[in-house]
Each structure stands twice: as C-alpha cells, then as structure tokens.
C-alpha positions as CSV (number, residue, x, y, z in Angstrom):
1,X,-8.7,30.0,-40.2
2,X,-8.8,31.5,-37.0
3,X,-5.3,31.5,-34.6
4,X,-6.3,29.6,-31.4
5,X,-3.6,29.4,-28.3
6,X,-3.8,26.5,-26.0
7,X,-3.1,26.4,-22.2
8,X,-2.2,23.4,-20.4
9,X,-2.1,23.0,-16.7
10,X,0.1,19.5,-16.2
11,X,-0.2,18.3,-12.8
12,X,1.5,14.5,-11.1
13,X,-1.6,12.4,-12.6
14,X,-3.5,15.0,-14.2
15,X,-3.7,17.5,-17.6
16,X,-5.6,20.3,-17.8
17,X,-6.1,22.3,-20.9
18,X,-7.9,25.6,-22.7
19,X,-8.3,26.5,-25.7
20,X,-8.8,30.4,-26.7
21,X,-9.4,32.6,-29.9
22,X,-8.8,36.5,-30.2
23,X,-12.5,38.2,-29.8
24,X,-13.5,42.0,-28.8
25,X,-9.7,42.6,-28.4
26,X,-9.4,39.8,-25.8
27,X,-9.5,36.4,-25.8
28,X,-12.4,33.8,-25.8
29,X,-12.8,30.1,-24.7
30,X,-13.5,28.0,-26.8
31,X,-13.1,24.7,-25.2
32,X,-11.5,23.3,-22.1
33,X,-11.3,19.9,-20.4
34,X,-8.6,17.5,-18.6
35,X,-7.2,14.0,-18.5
36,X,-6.9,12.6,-14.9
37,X,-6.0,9.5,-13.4
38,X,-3.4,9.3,-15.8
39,X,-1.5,6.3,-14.7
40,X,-4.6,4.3,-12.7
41,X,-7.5,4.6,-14.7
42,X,-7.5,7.6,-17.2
43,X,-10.7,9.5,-18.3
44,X,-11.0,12.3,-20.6
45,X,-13.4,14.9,-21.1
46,X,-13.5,18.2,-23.4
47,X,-16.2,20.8,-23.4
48,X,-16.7,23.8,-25.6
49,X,-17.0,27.3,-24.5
50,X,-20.8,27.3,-23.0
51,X,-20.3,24.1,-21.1
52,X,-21.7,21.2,-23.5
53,X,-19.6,18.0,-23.8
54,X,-18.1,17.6,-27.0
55,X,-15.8,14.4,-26.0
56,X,-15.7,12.1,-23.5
57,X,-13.3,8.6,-23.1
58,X,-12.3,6.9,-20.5
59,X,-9.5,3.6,-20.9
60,X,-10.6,1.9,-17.3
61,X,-8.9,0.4,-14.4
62,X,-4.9,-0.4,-14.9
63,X,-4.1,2.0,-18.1
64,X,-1.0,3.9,-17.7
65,X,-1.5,6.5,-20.2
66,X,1.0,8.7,-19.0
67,X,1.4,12.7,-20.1
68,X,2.3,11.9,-23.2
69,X,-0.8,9.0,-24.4
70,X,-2.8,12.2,-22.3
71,X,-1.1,14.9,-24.5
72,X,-1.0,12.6,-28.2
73,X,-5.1,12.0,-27.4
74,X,-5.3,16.0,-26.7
75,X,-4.3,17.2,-30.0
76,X,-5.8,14.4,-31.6
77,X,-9.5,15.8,-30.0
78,X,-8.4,19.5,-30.9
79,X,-7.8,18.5,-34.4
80,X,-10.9,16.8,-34.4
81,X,-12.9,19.0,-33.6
82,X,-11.4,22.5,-33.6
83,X,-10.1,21.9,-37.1
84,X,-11.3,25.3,-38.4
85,X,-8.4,26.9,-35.7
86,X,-4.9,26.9,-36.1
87,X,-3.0,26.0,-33.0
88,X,-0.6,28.7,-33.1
89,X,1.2,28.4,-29.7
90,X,1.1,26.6,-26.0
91,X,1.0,28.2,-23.0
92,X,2.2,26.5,-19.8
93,X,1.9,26.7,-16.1
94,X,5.1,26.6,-14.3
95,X,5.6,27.2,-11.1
96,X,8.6,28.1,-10.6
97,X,10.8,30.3,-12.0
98,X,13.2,31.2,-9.3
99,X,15.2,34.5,-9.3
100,X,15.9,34.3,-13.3
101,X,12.2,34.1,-14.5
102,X,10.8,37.0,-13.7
103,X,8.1,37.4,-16.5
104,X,6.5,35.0,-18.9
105,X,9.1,33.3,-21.2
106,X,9.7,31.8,-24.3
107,X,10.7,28.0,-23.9
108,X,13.2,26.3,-25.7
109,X,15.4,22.8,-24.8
110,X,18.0,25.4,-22.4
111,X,15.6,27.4,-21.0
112,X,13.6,23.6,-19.5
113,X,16.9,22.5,-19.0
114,X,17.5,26.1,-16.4
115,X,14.1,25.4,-14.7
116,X,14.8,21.6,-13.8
117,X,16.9,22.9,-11.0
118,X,13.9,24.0,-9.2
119,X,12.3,20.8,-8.5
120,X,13.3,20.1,-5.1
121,X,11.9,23.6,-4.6
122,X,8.6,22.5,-6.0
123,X,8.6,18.9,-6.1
124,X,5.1,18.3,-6.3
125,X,4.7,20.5,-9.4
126,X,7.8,21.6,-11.2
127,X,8.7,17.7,-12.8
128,X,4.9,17.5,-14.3
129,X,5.1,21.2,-15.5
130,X,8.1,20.8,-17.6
131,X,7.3,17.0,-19.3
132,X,4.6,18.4,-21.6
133,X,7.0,21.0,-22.8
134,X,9.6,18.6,-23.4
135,X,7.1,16.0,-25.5
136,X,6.2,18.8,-27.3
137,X,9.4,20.2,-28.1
138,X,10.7,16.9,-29.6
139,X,7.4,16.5,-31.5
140,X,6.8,19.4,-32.7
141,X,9.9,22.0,-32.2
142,X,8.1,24.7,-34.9
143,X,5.3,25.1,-32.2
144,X,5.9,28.0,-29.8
145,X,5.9,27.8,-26.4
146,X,5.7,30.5,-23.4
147,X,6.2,29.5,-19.8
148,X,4.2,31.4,-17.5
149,X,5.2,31.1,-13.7
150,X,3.4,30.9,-10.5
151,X,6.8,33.1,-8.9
152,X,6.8,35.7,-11.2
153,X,4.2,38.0,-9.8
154,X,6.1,37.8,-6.4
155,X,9.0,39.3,-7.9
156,X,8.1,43.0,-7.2
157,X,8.3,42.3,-3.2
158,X,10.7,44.5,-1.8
159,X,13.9,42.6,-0.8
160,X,13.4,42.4,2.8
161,X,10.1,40.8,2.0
162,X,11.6,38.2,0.3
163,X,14.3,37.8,2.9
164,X,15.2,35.3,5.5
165,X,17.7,35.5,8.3
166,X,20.1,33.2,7.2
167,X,23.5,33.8,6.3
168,X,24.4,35.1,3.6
169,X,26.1,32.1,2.5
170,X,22.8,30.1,2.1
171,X,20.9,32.9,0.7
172,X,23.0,33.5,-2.4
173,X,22.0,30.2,-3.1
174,X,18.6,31.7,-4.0
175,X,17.2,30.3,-0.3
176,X,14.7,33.8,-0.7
177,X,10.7,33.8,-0.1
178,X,9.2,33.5,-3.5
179,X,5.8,33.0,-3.0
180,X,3.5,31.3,-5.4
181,X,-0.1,30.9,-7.1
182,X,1.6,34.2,-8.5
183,X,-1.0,33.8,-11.7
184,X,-4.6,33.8,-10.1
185,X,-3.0,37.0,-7.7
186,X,-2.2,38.4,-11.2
187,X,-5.8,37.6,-12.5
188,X,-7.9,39.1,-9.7
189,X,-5.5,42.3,-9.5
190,X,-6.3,43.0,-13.5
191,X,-10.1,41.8,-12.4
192,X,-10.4,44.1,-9.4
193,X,-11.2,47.3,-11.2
194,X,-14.3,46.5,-12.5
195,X,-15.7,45.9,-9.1
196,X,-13.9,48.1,-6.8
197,X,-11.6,50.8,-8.4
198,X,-10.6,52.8,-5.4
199,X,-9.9,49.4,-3.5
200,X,-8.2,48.0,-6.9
201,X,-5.2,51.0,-6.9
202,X,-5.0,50.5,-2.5
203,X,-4.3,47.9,0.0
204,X,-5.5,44.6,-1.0
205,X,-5.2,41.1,0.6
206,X,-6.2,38.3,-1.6
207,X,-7.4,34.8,-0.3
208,X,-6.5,31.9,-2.9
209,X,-8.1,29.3,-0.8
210,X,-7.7,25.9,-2.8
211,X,-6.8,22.5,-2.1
212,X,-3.1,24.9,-2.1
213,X,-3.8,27.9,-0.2
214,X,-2.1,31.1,0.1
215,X,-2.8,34.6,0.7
216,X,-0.8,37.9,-0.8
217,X,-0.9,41.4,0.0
218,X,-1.6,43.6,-3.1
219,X,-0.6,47.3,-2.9
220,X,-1.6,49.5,-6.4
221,X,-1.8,45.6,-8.0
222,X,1.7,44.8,-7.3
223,X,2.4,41.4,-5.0
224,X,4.1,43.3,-1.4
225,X,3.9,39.9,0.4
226,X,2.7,36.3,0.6
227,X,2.1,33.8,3.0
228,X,4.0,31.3,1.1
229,X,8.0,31.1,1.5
230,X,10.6,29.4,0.0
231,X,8.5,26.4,-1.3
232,X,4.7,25.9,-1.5
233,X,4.2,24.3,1.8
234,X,4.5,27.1,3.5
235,X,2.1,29.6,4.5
236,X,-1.4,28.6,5.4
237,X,-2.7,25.3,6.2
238,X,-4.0,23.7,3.1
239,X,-5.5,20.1,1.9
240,X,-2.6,17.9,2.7
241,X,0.3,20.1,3.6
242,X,0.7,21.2,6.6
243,X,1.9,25.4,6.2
244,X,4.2,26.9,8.4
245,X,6.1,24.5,10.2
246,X,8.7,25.2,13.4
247,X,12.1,24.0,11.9
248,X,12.6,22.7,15.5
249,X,9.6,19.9,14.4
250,X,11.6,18.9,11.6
251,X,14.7,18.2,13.6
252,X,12.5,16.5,16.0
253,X,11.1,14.2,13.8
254,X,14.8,13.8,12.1
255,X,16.6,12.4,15.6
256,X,13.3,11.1,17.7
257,X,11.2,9.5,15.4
258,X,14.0,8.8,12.9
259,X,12.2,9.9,9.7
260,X,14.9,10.8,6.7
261,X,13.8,13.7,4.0
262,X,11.5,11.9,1.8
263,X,9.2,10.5,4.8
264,X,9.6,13.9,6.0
265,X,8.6,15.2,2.5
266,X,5.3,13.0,2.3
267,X,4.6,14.3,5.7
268,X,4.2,17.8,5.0
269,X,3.0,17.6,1.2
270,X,0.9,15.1,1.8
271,X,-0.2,13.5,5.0
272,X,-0.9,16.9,7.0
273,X,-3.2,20.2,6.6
274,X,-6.7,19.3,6.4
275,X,-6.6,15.6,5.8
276,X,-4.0,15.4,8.4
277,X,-5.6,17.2,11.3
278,X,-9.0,15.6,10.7
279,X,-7.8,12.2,9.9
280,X,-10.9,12.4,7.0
281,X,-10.4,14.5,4.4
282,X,-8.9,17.2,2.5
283,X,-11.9,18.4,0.8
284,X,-13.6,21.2,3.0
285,X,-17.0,20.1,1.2
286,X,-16.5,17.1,2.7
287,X,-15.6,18.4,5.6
288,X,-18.6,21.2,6.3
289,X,-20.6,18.1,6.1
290,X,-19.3,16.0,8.8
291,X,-20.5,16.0,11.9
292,X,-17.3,14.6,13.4
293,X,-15.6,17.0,15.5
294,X,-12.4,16.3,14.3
295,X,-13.4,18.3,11.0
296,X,-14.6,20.9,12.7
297,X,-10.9,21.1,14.5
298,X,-9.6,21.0,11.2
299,X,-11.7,23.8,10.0
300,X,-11.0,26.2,13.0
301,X,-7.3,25.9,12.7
302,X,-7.7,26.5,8.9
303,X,-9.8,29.8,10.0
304,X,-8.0,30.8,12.3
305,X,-4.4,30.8,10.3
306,X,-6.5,32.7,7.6
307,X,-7.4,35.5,10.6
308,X,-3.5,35.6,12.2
309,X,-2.0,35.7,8.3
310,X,-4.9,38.5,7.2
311,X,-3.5,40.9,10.2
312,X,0.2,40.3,9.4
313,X,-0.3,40.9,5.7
314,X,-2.4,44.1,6.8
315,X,0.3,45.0,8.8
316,X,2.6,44.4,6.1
317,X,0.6,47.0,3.8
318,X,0.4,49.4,6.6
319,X,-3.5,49.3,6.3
320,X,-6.4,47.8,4.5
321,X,-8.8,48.5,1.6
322,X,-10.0,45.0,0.9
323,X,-10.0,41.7,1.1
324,X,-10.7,39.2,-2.1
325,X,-11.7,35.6,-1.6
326,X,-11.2,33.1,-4.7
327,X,-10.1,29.3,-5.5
328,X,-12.2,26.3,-4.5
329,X,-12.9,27.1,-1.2
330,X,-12.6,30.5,-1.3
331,X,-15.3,30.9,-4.3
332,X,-17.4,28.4,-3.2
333,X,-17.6,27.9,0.3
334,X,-20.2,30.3,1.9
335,X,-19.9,29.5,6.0
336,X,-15.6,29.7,5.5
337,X,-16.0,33.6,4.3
338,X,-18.6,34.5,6.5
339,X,-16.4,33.2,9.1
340,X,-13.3,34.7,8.2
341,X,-14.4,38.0,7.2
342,X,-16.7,38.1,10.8
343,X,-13.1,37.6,12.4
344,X,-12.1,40.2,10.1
345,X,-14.4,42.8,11.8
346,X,-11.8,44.4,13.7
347,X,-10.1,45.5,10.2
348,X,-13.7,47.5,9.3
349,X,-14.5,44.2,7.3
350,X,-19.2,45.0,7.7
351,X,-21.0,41.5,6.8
352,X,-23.3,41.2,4.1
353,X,-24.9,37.9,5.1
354,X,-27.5,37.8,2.0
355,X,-24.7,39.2,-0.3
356,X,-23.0,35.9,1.1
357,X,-25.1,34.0,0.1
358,X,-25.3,35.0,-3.4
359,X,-21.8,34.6,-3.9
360,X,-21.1,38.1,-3.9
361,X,-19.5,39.8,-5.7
362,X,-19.3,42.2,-3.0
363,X,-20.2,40.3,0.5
364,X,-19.3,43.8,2.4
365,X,-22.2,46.2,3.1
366,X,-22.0,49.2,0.9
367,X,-20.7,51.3,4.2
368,X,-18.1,48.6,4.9
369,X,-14.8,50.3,5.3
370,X,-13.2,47.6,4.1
371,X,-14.6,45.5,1.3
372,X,-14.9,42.1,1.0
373,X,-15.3,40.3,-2.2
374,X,-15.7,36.8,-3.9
375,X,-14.4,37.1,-7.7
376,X,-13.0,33.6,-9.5
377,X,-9.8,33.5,-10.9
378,X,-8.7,32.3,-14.3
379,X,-5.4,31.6,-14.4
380,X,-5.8,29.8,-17.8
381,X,-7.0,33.1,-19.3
382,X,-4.2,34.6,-17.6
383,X,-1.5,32.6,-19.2
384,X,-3.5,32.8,-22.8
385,X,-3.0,36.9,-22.4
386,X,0.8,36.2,-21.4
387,X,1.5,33.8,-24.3
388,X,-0.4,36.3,-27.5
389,X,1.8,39.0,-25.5
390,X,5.4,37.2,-25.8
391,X,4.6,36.0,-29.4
392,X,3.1,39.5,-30.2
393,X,-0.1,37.3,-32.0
C-alpha cells in the first residue's frame, strides 16, 4: 500500500484538494478536485491524475454543507476510490505565518491556536485556512499535519525591505511588509532552471497574475521584494481589491462619507480592483471580451500598475535577467503579456509575438536581453514536497 499525502487549499466557500504518491524521487498526482459553493449550492468534483472524472455530486440550491460536510464527503471519495493508498499526512495552505513561521510547520492544537492572531491580517483567507486543520485535528489527531505559508518565502527580504516608516512602537507589533502568494514564487524559482539557468541564479521578477495579484523580485531564487505589504490588498490592482491605496483615502472615506472599518474592509477586498473600476467584472476573460470601454479602463490601469511595479522591483534588484508570468491571467491571457512585456521594452524585454501565442515557454526572442517567460505554478505540488520534507516520508 502505497503512502499518499494530501493537500488541501480551504478557501471562504470553497475546498480544494490533491492527492500525491512518491514516484522517480518526486511526487506524482494522482487525483485532484474541489468542493465550492459550500454554503449556497455545493458541487463536487474529483479527477485522477490524466484529467478523467472519477466523481462528481452536486446537493443543489439551499445546502449548507459547510467545510466540514465538504471535508467528511472528501475522505469519504479518497477512501473510495484511492483505497490501495494510505493517507499518510495533510498538507495545508496558510497564508500567513507572520514573523514566527518562517518555514513549513508541523500543526498541532497551539501552533492553530498562534496563527489565529493573524486574521485581521488576512481576513479573507486565514479563518478558512485554519478550520480544516481544526476538523481534522479533533477527528483524527494521529494524522499529521504541516502548514505551509504563503509568508514564508518572503522572509529572506532584507529588513529594510520589509520595513515601513512607522514608529517603532507600531512596528514591534509585527506592522512589517510580509508579502504573500510566497508558495507559487517558491514553485517557479525551483522551476526556473530547467528553462533558463543563467536567468534562474540572477535577477528575476515574477508576475502571479490571479484573481490576487502580486509581483516579487527573485535574486539567486531568494524573495528581495514584493508588491504586496502588510496584508494582501496591497500591491497591484487585482479582481476585487483595490492594491495600493493612499492612507489619506481611507481617512477620507472614515470622516466624509462616514464608512466605519468593516464597510471600509468590503470596499477594498471586495468591491474595487477590476470589478470595481469597470463596474462588470473581475474576470479579465470576461473582460478582454467586452467591448465596453469601461473594461478596457480597467485593463489599462491593471497594465499599467504591472509596468510602474516591474521598474521598481527592477530597481529594487539593481538590474534585470527576466521576467516570469504565471497564475490565471498571467498563464492564460495572451494580449495582457504581450502588452506588458511591449511596455517592458525599455528593460531589454525583445517580443516573441508567435512564441506568445504558443504560450511560451519563452515569449522573448532568443537575443532578448532580458527573458520573458510563461511557466504555471503548482503550489499544491509545492506544499506536497514541504509536507514528505517535515515528516521526512
């Protein structure tokens, strides 16, 4: 019976999960799927490792099955199924991990109990990354479990990096830039060799361009900045939140339009960025397709935060070897990287329309002085690698 480590991905309505096996000295899918609409109208799907459906449920309009109905119908389609594996340990997604988490942990009741005082620093993510964990805890306590977090990678930074000019009263606090989507950075900086080794052990920016959206400057494949701050709504403009914001807005909206935190909060989680701006949507697909000109506003301010945060971060390295697009958008959309890395010209970033449109890998010419690349990320693989390394499997 072969030892099999599962990966789940909990987000506020959804549950995302992988399943891998040791092969060839690394690790191989064997199934993936999620759960979504957990608490409106839940579906379920699970595929195995080339793609084929292998279960599929849906409970209809009204259900409330909730993370833990999602997580109890989970292992029940695992055991079904994938009966000749032994589940040997789960590997979570956290994102953050604050100061005291710097590498991928083992969880227990205390450490969960530590990493529930970062939710207001990642509201949207930290509550729904930590209640699997807990269910599974109290269900099955034998069961390891290794937290891997989105903060970690962003650790290396030098300090004034992850700095802000505050006093240092607040900043003791732990009020520091910590930067996130620290896992998919980690991914494509342990993929980059096998496409570009000179470029891999240089100056690297990388573009996670998702429905969150960040970008981090890589030097040698360690994280020297990141457009994202103390929280994730920093940064870039992204589906619904809104990036960098003027503090002076906040205050504005505080004593002239009388909002209090948690309308401010929707605002800029959820009501801004893409969908804001355009007033349509958040999904760029949808987006590239309208002929509405407010989505085109919304995608030229979305370019053109990309272009001013790719020449800080360059700065930042003191030069540039490449650039790396991944994510949703960043994989997927063809016309967003041809017009960021065409802005990008004046870095040495040469075109390769037709590569493009391929999807790469390389989207540079061959003489490009600076690269350009479109690799996907696999976080999920990322955390599997973490979670055999803590346990030593």
């Amino acid at each position: 019976m072969a030892d099999a480590i599962a990966v789940l991905n909990a987000g506020s309505s959804s549950l995302k999960f992988s399943l891998y096996v040791a092969s060839a000295g690394d690790l191989e899918l064997v199934a993936s799927g999620q759960a979504e609409g957990l608490f409106t109208s839940p579906k379920f799907v699970a595929k195995d490792g080339q793609g084929n459906v292998v279960d599929r449920k849906a409970w209809g309009d009204g259900h409330k099955l909730g993370h833990d109905g999602a997580l109890d119908y989970l292992i029940n389609v695992l055991r079904q199924h994938y009966s000749g594996h032994r589940l040997a340990a789960m590997g979570h997604r956290v994102v953050h991990g604050g100061q005291e988490y710097s590498r991928p942990t083992r969880v227990d009741a205390d450490v969960v109990d530590a990493l529930e005082k970062y939710v207001p620093l990642a509201p949207l993510h930290q509550p729904h990354n930590l209640a699997p964990i807990r269910v599974l805890l109290a269900r099955d306590p034998k069961l390891p479990q290794v937290a891997c977090f989105d903060t970690a990678f962003h650790r290396a930074q030098p300090e004034v990096a992850q700095a802000f000019a505050l006093p240092r009263r607040i900043t003791d606090r732990g009020v520091l830039r910590y930067g996130f989507h620290g896992l998919s950075y980690e991914y494509i900086a342990h993929a980059l060799p096998q496409h570009d080794a000179r470029a891999a052990t240089g100056k690297v920016v990388v573009l996670h361009l998702g429905n969150g959206a960040s970008m981090c400057a890589t030097r040698d494949g360690r994280s020297v900045a990141s457009t994202m701050g103390f929280t994730a709504a920093d940064g870039l403009p992204m589906g619904t939140r809104c990036g960098s914001l003027d503090p002076g807005v906040v205050l504005y909206l505080m004593d002239e339009l009388k909002m209090d935190a948690r309308a401010i909060e929707r605002l800029i989680y959820q009501e801004s960025g893409l969908l804001g701006v355009s007033g349509i949507s958040s999904d760029m697909r949808t987006l590239e397709a309208s002929s509405d000109p407010r989505a085109k506003e919304a995608i030229d301010l979305f370019v053109y935060r990309i272009g001013r945060e790719l020449g800080s971060l360059a700065a930042a390295l003191g030069g540039l070897d490449a650039i790396v697009f991944t994510a949703g958008m960043g994989e997927h959309s063809v016309s967003l990287r041809e017009r960021v890395c065409r802005d990008a010209s004046w870095l040495g970033v040469e075109f390769d329309d037709a590569a493009n449109l391929r999807n790469g890998p390389r989207i540079s010419t061959s003489n490009s002085r600076v690269s350009a690349w479109a690799i996907p990320t696999n976080e999920e693989l990322m955390i599997a690698r973490h979670t055999k390394a803590v346990l030593e499997l």
